[in-house]
Structures are given as structure tokens and as C-alpha cells.
C-alpha positions as a printed NumPy array, in Angstrom:
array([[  -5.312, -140.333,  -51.235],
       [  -2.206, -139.903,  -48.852],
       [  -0.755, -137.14 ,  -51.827],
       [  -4.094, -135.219,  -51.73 ],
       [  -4.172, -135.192,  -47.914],
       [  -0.356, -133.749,  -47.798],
       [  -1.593, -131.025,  -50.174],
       [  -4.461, -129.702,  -48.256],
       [  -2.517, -130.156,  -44.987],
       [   0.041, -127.779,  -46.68 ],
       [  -2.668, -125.263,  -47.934],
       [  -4.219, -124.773,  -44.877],
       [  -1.026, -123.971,  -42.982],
       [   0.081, -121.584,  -45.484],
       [  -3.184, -119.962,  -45.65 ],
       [  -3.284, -119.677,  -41.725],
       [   0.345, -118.191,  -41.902],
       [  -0.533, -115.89 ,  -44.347],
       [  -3.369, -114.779,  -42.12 ],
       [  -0.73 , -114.465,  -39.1  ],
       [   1.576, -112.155,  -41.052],
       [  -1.021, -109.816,  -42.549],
       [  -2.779, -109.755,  -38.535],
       [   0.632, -109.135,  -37.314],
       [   1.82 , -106.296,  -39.768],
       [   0.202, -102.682,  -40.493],
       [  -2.224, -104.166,  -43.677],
       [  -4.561, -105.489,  -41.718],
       [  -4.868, -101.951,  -40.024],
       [  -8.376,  -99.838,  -40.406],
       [  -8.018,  -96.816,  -41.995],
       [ -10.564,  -94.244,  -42.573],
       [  -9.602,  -91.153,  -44.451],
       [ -12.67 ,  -88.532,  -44.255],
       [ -13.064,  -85.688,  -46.901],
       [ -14.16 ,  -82.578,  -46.882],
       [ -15.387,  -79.313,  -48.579],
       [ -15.52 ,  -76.559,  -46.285],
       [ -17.856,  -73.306,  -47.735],
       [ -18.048,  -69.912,  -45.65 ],
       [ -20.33 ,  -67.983,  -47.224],
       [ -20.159,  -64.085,  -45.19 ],
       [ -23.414,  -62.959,  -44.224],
       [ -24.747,  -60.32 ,  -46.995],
       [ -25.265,  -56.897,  -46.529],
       [ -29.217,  -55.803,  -45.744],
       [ -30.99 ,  -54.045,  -48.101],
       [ -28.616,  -55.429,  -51.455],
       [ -29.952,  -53.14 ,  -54.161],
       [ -26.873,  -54.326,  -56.525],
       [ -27.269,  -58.139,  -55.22 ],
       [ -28.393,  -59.462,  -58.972],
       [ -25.772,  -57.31 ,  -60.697],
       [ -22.958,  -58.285,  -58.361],
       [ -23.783,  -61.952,  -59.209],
       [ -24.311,  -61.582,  -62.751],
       [ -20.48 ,  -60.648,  -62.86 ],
       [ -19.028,  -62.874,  -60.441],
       [ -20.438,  -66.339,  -62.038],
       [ -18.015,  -65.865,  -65.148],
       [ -15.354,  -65.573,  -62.972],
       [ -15.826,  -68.339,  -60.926],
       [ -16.38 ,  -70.354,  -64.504],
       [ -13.221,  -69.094,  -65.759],
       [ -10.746,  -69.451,  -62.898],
       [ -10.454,  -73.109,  -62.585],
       [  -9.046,  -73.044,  -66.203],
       [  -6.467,  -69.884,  -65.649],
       [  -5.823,  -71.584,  -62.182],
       [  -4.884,  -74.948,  -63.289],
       [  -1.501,  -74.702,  -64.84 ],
       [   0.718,  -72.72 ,  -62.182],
       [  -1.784,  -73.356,  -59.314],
       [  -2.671,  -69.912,  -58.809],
       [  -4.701,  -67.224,  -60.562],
       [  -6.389,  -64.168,  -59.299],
       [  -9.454,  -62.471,  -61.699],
       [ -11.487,  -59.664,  -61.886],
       [ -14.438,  -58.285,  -63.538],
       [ -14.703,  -56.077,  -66.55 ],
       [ -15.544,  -53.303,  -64.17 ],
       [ -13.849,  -54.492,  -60.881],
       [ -16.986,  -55.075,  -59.033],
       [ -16.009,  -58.894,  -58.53 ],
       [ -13.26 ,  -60.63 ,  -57.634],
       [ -12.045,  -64.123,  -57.428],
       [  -9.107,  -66.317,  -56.638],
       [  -8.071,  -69.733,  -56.619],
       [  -5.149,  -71.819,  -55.086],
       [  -3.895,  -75.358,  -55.69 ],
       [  -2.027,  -76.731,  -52.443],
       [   1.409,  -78.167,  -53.155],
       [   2.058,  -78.783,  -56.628],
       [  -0.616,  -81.267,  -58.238],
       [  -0.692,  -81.618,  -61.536],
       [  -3.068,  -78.886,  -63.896],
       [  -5.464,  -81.309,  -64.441],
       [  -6.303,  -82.224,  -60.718],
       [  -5.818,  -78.976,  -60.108],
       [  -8.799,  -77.973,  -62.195],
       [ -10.646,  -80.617,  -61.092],
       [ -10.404,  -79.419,  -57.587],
       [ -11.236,  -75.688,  -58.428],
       [ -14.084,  -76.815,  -60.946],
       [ -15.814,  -78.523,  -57.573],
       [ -14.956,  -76.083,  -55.416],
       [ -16.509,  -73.449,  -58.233],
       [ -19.697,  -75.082,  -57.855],
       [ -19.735,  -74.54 ,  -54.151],
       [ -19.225,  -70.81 ,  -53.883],
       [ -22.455,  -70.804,  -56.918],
       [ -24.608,  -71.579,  -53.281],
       [ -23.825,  -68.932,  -51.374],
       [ -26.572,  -66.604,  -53.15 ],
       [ -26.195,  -63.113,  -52.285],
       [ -23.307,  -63.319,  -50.279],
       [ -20.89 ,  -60.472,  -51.59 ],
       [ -17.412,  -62.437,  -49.71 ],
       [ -17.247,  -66.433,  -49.529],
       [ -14.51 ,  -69.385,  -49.69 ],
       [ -14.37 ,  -72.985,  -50.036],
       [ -11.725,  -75.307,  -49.313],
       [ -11.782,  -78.646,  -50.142],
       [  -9.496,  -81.857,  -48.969],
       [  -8.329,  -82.8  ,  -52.9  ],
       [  -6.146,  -79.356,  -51.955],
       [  -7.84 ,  -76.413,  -52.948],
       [  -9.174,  -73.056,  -52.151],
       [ -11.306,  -70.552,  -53.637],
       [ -12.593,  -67.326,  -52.826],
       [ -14.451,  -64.055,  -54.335],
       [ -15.101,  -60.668,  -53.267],
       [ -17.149,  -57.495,  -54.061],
       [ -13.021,  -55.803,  -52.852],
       [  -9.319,  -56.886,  -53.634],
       [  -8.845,  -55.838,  -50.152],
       [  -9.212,  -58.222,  -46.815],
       [ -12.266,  -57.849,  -44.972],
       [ -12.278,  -58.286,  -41.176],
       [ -13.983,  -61.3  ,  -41.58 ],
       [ -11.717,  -62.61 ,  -43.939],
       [  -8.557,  -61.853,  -41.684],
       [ -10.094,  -63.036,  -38.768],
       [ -11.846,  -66.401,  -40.275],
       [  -9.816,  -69.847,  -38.919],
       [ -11.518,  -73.01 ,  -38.946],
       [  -9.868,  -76.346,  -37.681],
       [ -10.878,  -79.503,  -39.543],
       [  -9.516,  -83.009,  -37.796],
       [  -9.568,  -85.631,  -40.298],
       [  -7.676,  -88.684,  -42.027],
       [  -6.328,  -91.928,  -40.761],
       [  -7.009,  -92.864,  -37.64 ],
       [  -5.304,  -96.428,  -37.039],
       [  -6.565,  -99.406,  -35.074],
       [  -3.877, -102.154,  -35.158],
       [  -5.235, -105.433,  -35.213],
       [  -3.026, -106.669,  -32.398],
       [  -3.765, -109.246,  -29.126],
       [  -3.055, -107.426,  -26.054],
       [  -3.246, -108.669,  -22.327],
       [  -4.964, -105.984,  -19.635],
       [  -2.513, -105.838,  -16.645],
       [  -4.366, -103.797,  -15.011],
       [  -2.237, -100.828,  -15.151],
       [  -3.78 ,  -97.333,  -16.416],
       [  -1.785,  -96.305,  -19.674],
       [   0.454,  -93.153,  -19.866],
       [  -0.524,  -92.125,  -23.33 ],
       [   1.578,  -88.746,  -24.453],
       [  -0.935,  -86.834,  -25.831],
       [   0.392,  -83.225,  -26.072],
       [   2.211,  -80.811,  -28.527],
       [   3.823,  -77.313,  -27.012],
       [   1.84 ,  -74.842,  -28.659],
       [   4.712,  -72.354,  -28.691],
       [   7.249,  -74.724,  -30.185],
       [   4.574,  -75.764,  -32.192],
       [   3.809,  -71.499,  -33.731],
       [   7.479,  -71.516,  -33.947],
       [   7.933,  -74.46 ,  -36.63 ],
       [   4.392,  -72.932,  -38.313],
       [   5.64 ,  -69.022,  -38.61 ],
       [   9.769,  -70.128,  -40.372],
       [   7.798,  -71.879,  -42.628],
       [   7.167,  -69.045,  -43.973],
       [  10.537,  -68.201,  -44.975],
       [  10.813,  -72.07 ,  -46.617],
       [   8.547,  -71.383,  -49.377],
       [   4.898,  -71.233,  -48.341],
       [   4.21 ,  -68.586,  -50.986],
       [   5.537,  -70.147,  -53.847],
       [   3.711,  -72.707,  -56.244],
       [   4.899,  -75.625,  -54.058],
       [   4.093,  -74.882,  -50.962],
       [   6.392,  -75.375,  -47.895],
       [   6.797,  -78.865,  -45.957],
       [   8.76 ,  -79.892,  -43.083],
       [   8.596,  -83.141,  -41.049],
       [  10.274,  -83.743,  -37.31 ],
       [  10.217,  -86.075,  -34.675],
       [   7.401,  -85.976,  -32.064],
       [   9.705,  -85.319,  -29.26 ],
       [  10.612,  -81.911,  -30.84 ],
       [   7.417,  -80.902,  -30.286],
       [   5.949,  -82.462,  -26.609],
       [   7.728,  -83.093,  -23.346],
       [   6.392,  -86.52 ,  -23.513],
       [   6.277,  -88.297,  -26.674],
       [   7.457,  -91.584,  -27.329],
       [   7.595,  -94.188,  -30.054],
       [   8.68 ,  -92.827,  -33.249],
       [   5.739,  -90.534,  -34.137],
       [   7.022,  -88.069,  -37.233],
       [   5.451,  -84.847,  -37.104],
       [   5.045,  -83.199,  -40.544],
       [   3.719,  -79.318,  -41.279],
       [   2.535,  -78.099,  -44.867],
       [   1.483,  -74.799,  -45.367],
       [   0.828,  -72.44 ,  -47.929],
       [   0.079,  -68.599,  -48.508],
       [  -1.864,  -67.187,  -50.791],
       [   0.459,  -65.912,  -53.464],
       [  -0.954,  -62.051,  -53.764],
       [  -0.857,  -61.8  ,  -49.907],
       [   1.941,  -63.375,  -49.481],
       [   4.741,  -61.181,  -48.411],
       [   6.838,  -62.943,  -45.462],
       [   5.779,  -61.668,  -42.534],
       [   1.914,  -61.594,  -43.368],
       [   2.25 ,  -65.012,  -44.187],
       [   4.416,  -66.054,  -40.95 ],
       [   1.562,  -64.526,  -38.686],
       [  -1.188,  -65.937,  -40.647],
       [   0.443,  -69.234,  -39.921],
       [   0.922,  -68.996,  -36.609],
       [  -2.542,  -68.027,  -35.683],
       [  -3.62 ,  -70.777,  -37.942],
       [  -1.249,  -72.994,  -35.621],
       [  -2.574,  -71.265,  -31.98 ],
       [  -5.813,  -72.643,  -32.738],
       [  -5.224,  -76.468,  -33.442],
       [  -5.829,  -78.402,  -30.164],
       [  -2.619,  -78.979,  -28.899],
       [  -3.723,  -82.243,  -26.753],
       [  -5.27 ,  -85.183,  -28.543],
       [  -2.734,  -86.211,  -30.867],
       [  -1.738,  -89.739,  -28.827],
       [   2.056,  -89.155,  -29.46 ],
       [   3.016,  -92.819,  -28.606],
       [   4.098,  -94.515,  -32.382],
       [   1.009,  -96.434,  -32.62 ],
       [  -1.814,  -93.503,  -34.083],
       [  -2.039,  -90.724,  -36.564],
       [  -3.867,  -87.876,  -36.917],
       [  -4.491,  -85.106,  -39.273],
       [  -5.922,  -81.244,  -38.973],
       [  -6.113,  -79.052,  -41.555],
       [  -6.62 ,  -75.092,  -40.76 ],
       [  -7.929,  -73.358,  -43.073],
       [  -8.081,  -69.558,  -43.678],
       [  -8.193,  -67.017,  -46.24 ],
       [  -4.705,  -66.094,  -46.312],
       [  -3.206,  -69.481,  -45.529],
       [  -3.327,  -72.996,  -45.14 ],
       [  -1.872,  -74.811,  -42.807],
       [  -1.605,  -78.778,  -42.129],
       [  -0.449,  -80.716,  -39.352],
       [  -0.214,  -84.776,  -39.264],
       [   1.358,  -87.593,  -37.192],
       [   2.499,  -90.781,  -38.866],
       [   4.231,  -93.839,  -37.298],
       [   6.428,  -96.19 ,  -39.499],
       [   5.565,  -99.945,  -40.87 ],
       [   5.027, -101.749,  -37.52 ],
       [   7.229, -105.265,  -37.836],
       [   5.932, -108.27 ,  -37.338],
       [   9.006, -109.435,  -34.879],
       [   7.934, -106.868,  -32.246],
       [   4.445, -109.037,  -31.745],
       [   5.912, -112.633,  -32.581],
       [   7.867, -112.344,  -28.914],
       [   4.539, -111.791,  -27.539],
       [   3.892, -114.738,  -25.864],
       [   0.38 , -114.688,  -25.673],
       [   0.104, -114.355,  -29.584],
       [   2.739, -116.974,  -30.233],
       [   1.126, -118.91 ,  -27.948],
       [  -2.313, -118.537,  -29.659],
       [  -1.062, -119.277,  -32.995],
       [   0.75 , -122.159,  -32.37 ],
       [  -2.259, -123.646,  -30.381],
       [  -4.244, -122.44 ,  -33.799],
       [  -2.161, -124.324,  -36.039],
       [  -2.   , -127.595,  -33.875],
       [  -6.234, -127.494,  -33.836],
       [  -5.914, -126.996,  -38.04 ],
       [  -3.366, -129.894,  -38.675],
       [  -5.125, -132.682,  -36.334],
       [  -8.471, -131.824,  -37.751],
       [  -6.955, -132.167,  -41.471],
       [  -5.404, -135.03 ,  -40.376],
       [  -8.928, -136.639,  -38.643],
       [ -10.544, -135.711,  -41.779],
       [  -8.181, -137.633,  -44.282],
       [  -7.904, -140.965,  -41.918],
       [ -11.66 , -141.008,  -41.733],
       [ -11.565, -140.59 ,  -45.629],
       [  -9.466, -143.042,  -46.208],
       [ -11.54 , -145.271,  -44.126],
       [ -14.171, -144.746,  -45.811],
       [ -12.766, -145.346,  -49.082],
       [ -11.313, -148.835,  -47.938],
       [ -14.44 , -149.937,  -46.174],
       [ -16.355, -148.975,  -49.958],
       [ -13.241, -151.107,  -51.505],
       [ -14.416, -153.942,  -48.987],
       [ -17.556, -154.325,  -49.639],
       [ -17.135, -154.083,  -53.162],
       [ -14.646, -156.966,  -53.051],
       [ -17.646, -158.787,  -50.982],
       [ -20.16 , -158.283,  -53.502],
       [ -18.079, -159.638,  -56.504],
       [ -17.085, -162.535,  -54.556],
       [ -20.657, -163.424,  -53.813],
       [ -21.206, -162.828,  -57.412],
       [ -19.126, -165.014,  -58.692],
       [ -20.309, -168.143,  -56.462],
       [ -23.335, -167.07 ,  -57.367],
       [ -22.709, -167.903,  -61.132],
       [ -20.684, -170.973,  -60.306]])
């Protein structure tokens, strides 16, 4: 019995250490990743004699591009007799077949804006669509920016004590160094079939970040609009109207926001690296609270075998009792 007592002794202390490491380190974080398809369908013209006709075009278009899209992420169509037109961009440079998958969704999108002679839909996989009754931008088009704050917001699973102090959390980006970083990345690529990426530290960016917050842009133009300098104002318009506060800039959060647009694409995200576990074992509170957590495990295994054994010896006992009277018994 001693052997099997040893044993689950052992198991339970690895099993609470376990527990320990995975509370102390980044997997027992919550993560929640939202996704999103984002449709702007443009009000339609009033009366629409050539509504039905328009339409009849444009849904073979919007079947077909997902297809012509899919292996260089990019394709631009139009009908037989120009009246439609429709384009389609991959973000980055997925593979064709999630690339059509993407554009095949988001093709099903733009079928619901009815009437509407200009829409777009962006979606979160990392794709964009858009037709047209005109290859040429509209003002709505040009002017359209909408800001979509997503992704991982983190929530470590760490003991803290409440000193009673307000915190300082940096929470800022400067907007102008901030446009700055968005409009050269035009000039690193953000009309070609990869897109453009750049990561730097927080502190680049705000007065008063600290931790070790990395700070990474992706963009992307679209390729037929994409000469440099349409593309580098694009994306800094697209970056003047993120919120620059918000962001928490201290090495423990993330956040995402995507801005999307009909001419660009532009993402901005914090991430913090792998949080180690020696940076909470000094704690004393926590070490103190796992040690007393261990001591209550190991005295109530230990309790639970001696009383076991007991048990067992006592049943032994009175066994031995019964076969002696037994025997005198047959005597």
C-alpha cells in the first residue's frame, strides 16, 4: 500500500505543477479573435430604368472572378459591353486556393446588395471585392474608410496585489509618426502581389510606451490604382482615421484594426512576446500561494493513505479474530 501511496503523492504534485506552469505562462491566456465581413453597398440611383439589365451582367462577373482572382491574387473583369465591372484582391500572398475561397464568400455578399450599381466587401480571411457600373472612382468610393477593431485581446491569468496606486497605462500612438510609417509603405511594395509589412517597437510610435509592445503595419493597394503616390495618400488617410489612443502600449495587451477602403488596405496590430514564467515565480504572493497549495495537497494525500492503511490493518485484525474463534470453535 506504501508503493501506491508514493505514486499518487507523486501524481498529484506533478499535476499541480503542471497547472502552475501553464497559469504562470501565456497558454493559459484568453484569446478571442473576432471575424468579419464588411459589405458597403452605395445607395442606388432613383428611378433605375437599366437596374435588371445592369444586374443581369454583373452576376457572371462576380461568378467568374474568384476563379481568375485566385492564382496571382488579383484580377480585374468586365462585361461583354462594359456596363459592369468587378475586381477582386487577395491580401498578402495566400495560397490560390484560400484565395478563392475568400473571394467565392465575399462573391456571395456583393449578390445582396440588389440594385446597388457600386458596392465592396471585405472580409477578415484577407479579401476584397468590388463592382461598378464605371472603371473610374466614384466620390464615394474615394472617400469611403471604415475602421474595424478586432483580434486578440489578452487577459493573463496572473495573481496581482492592489496597492492602491492608480496605474499609468501608455495608451497612445502619434498619429503623425504613425501616417508617416503608413504613406513609405507605399514605396515597400503595397502594390505588388505580396503586399507590404513592416514591424517596430512601440516606443517609435508613442512618447510613452513601455514593455516590449512590437508594432506591425500591413497594407496593400489595389493593383490597377496603384501608382505610388495614390497609394501613399490612400494609406495615410486610412492611417488618420484609426484611434490613435486605446492601444494599452505597456507589453501585456494586443490589439488589432483593420481599415478598409476601396483603394487600400491597411492593418495595424500590437503584439507582446511569450511572457516567462520567472518574471511571476519572484512574486511573492504567488510563490507564496503555491507553496501553501502544495503543502494542503501532500498532507491530505498523506491523511488519506494512513487512514487507508488503517483501515486495511484493522480488516486484517478482525479477520485474524474470526479464524481464531473458528478454529476453537472446531476444537
Amino acid at each position: 500500500m506504501a508503493p501506491a501511496c508514493a505514486l499518487t503523492t507523486v501524481a498529484i504534485l506533478a499535476a499541480l505543477l503542471f497547472f502552475v506552469l501553464l497559469l504562470l505562462s501565456r497558454t493559459m491566456e484568453l484569446r478571442f479573435t473576432t471575424s468579419y465581413a464588411m459589405v458597403d453597398c452605395a445607395p442606388p440611383p432613383a428611378p433605375d430604368d437599366g437596374a435588371a439589365a445592369f444586374r443581369g451582367t454583373l452576376l457572371p462577373l462576380l461568378a467568374a472572378l474568384p476563379a481568375a482572382a485566385a492564382p496571382t491574387g488579383f484580377a480585374s473583369l468586365k462585361s461583354d459591353g462594359g456596363g459592369a465591372f468587378a475586381r477582386g484582391l487577395c491580401l498578402g500572398d495566400p495560397a490560390p486556393r484560400d484565395c478563392l475561397a475568400c473571394l467565392a464568400a465575399a462573391a456571395k455578399k456583393l449578390t445582396g446588395c440588389g440594385a446597388s450599381r457600386r458596392a465592396g466587401v471585405w472580409r477578415s480571411e484577407g479579401c476584397f471585392m468590388a463592382y461598378a457600373d464605371s472603371n473610374t472612382s466614384s466620390a464615394h468610393e474615394d472617400g469611403f474608410r471604415d475602421v474595424v477593431s478586432f483580434g486578440e485581446e489578452v487577459y493573463p491569468a496572473v495573481i496581482s496585489v492592489d496597492d492602491g496606486t492608480l496605474p499609468s497605462i501608455p495608451n497612445c500612438f502619434d498619429t503623425r509618426a504613425l501616417v508617416a510609417l503608413a504613406r513609405s509603405l507605399s514605396g515597400r511594395g503595397a502594390g505588388n502581389s505580396s503586399g507590404a509589412r513592416v514591424v517596430t517597437d512601440a516606443a517609435a510610435l508613442s512618447s510613452n510606451a513601455t514593455g516590449k509592445t512590437a508594432v506591425t503595419l500591413r497594407a496593400q493597394c489595389a493593383r490597377d490604382r496603384a501608382a505610388a503616390a495614390e497609394c501613399a495618400r490612400c494609406l495615410g488617410d486610412s492611417a488618420r482615421g484609426v484611434r490613435a489612443c486605446g492601444w494599452v502600449l505597456d507589453g501585456e495587451h494586443e490589439r488589432v484594426a483593420d481599415v478598409v477602403g476601396y483603394h487600400c488596405f491597411l492593418r495595424i496590430e500590437t503584439s507582446v512576446p511569450p511572457r516567462p514564467v520567472a518574471k511571476y515565480v519572484k512574486q511573492p504572493v504567488v510563490l507564496a500561494l503555491c507553496a501553501a497549495m502544495l503543502l494542503v495537497l501532500v498532507v491530505t494525500a498523506v491523511i488519506a493513505c494512513v487512514r487507508k492503511k488503517r483501515g486495511t490493518g484493522n480488516v486484517a485484525a478482525v479477520a485474524a479474530a474470526s479464524g481464531q474463534q473458528t478454529n476453537a470453535a472446531a476444537n
